[in-house]
VMD Tcl script that draws the C-alpha trace (Angstrom):
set ca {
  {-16.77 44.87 -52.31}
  {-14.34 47.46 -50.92}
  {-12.63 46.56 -47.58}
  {-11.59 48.94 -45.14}
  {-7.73 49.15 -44.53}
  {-6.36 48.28 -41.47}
  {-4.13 50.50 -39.50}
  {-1.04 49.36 -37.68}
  {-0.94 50.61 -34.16}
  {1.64 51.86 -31.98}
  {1.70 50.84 -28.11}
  {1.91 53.83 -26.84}
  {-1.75 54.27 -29.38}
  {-3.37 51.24 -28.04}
  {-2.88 52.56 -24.98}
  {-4.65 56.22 -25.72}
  {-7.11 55.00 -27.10}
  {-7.91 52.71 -24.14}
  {-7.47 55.79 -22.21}
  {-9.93 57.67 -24.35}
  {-12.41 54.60 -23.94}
  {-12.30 55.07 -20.33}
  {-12.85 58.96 -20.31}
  {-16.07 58.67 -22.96}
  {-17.34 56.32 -20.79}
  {-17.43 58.27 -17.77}
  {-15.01 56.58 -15.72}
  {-12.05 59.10 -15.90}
  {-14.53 62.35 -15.79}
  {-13.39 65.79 -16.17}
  {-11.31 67.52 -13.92}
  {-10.47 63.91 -12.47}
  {-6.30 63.11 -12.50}
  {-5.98 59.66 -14.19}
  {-3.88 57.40 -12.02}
  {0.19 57.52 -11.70}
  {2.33 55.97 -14.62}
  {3.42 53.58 -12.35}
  {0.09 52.35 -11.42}
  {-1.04 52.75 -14.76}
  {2.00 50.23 -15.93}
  {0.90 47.66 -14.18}
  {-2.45 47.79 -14.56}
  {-1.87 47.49 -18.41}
  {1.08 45.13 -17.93}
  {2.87 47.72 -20.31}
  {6.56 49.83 -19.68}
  {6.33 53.20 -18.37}
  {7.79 54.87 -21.54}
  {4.75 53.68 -23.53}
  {2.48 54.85 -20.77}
  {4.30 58.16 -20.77}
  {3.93 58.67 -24.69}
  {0.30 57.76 -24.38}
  {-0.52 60.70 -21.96}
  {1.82 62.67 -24.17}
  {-0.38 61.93 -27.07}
  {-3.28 62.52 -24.98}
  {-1.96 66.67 -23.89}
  {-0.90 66.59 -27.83}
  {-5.05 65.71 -28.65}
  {-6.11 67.87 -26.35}
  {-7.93 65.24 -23.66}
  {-5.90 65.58 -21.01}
  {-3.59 68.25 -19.07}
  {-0.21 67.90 -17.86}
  {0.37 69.96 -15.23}
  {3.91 69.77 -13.96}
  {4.80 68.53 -10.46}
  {0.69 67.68 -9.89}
  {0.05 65.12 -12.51}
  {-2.28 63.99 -15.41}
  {-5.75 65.58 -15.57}
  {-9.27 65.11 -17.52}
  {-10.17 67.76 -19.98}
  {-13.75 68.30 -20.66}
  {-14.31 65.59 -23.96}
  {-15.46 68.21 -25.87}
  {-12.53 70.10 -25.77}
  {-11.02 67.26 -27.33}
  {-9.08 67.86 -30.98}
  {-8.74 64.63 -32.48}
  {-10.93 61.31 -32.16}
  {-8.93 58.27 -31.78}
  {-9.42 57.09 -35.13}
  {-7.84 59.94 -36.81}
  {-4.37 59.97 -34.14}
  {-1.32 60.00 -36.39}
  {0.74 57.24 -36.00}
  {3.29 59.37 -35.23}
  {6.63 57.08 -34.51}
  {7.91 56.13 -30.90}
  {10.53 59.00 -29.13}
  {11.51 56.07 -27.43}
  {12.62 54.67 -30.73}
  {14.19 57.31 -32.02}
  {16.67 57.42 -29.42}
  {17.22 53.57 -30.08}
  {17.77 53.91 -33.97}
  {19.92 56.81 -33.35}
  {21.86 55.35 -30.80}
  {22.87 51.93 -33.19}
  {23.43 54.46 -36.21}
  {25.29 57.60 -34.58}
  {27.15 55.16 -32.51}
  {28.70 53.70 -36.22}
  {29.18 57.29 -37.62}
  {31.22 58.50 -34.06}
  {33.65 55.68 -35.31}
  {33.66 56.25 -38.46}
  {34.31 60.02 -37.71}
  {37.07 59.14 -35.39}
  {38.90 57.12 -37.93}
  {38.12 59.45 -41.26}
  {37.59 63.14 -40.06}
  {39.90 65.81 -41.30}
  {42.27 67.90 -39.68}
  {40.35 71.02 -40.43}
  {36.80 69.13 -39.32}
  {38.62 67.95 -35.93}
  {39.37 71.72 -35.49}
  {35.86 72.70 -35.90}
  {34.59 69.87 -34.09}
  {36.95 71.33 -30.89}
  {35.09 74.76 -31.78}
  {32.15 73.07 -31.45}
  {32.19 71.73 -28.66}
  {33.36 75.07 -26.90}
  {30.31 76.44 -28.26}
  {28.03 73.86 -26.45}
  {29.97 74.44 -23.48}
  {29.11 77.93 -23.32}
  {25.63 77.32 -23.16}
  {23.67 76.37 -19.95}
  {19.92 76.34 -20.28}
  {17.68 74.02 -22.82}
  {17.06 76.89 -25.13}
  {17.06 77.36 -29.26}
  {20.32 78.47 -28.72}
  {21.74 74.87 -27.30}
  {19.67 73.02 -29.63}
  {21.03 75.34 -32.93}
  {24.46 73.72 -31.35}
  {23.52 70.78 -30.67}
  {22.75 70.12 -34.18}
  {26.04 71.51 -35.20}
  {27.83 69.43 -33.40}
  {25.88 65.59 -34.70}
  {25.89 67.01 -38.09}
  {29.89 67.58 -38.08}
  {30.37 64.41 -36.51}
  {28.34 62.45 -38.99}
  {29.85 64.82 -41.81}
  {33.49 63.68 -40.62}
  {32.79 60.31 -41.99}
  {33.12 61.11 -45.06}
  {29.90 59.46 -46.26}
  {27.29 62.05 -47.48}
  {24.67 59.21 -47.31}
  {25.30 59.01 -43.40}
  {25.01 62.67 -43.32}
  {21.71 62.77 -44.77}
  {20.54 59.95 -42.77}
  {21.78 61.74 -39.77}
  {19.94 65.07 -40.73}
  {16.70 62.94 -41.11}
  {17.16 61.53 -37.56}
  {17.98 64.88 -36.25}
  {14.67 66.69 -37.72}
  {12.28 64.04 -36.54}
  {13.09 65.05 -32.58}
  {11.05 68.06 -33.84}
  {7.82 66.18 -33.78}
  {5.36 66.99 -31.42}
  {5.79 64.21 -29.64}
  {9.62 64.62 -28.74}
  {9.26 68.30 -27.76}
  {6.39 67.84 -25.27}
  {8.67 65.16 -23.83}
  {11.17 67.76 -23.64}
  {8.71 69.95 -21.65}
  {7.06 68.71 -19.49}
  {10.39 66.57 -18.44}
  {13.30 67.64 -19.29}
  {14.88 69.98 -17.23}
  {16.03 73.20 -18.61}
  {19.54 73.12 -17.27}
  {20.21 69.40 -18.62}
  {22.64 71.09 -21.01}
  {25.54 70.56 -18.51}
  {25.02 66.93 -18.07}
  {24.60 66.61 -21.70}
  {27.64 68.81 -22.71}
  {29.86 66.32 -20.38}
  {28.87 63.48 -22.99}
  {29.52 65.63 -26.07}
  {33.04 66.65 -24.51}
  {33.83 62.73 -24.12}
  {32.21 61.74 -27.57}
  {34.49 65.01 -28.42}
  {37.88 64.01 -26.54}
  {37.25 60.26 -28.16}
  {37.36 61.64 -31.84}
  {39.81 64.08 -31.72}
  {41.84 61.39 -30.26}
  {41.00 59.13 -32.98}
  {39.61 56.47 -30.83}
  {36.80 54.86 -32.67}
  {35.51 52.12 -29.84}
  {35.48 54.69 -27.47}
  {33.74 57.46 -29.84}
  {31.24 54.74 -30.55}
  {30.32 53.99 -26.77}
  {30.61 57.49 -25.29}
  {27.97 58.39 -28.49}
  {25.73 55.17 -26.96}
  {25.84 56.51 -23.66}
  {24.70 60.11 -24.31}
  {21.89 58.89 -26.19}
  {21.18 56.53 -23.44}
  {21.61 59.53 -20.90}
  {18.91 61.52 -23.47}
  {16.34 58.74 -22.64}
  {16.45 58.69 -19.40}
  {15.72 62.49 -19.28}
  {12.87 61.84 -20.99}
  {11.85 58.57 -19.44}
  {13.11 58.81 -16.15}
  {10.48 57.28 -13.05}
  {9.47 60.31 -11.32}
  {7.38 59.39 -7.83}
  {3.70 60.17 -8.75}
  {3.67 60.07 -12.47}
  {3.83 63.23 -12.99}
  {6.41 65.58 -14.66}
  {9.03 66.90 -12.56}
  {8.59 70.45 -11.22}
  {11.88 72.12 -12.75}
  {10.69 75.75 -10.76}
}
mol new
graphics top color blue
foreach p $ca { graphics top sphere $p radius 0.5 }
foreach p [lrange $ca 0 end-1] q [lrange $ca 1 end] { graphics top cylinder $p $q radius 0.2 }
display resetview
């Protein structure tokens, strides 16, 4: 006899698929805006981010619409792309952030302590780069990646580096750029390019504690772009 194998479910899955339940079964019907994260938190006696991911899977599978500054709405079910059973398991944005805050937090020291003279220069170019640029476009993000890659490059340790492109990559998943849509807002390069000045200032000045935590803040500062509360549930309206 051949068994079936079990699949290992994400919150913010459990959570769709409940969601899904609920719209088969007629009691979210189309057209219908599902009730605010908040409410939806407690009624599920879960965190907001899951919630959040959940409805982000949901846009992602096509049963639901986000529509920014109104809220979360039904699609029609049979406009729906993917059953719940066949939902990757794609990984948590939430825990991305986490992972990368414990590991790039480690590499900022280690880059403040090992980085050469000619990487501290470009690192200072770098950062001049990101400064120049003020809206959330491919053009921030191209340096944006510069600038974690030199960091984790100045420690010296290609393994780090490689880990560090891997952890970079995966905030290309669908999941972390329709996070970045619906609520980030475009000009959050300013705030963000004040953290990468102080992660900046703390290696060039070879201060590895305080590389380390300015590195843990900005990533902290990154989730609560994503993850901030926002009054209705809904995704900020950025204009």
């Amino acid at each position: 006899m051949e068994l079936p194998s079990l699949k290992a479910e994400r919150l913010y899955q459990k959570i769709s698929t409940l969601l899904i339940g609920f719209i088969k079964d007629g009691t979210f019907q189309q057209g219908q805006a599902l009730p605010a994260e908040r409410e939806l938190s407690k009624q599920l006696g879960v965190g907001r981010s899951s919630v959040r991911e959940a409805l982000i899977a949901l846009e992602i599978a096509g049963w639901v619409e986000i529509r920014t500054g109104t809220g979360v709405f039904v699609r029609h079910p049979g406009e729906a792309r993917i059953e719940p059973a066949l939902m990757d398991a794609e990984f948590s944005a939430a825990d991305l952030l986490s992972a990368r805050a414990v590991i790039e937090g480690e590499i900022a020291a280690l880059a403040a302590k090992n980085g050469t003279d000619a990487q501290r220069e470009a690192l200072a170019r770098t950062i001049g780069m990101l400064e120049a640029q003020s809206v959330n476009n491919a053009a921030f993000l191209d340096e944006d990646k510069r600038f974690h890659l030199l960091i984790s490059e100045m420690t010296g340790n290609a393994v780090l580096t490689e880990v560090m492109t891997v952890l970079w990559n995966k905030r290309y998943s669908p999941m972390f750029t329709h996070l970045e849509t619906f609520y980030a807002d475009e000009n959050i390069p300013v705030a963000l390019n004040a953290d990468h000045r102080r992660i900046g200032e703390a290696i060039l000045n070879r201060d590895a504690r305080a590389a380390k935590n300015a590195m843990r803040a900005h990533l902290r500062n990154v989730h609560h772009t994503l993850f901030a509360d926002s009054p209705d549930g809904a995704p900020p309206d950025n204009g």
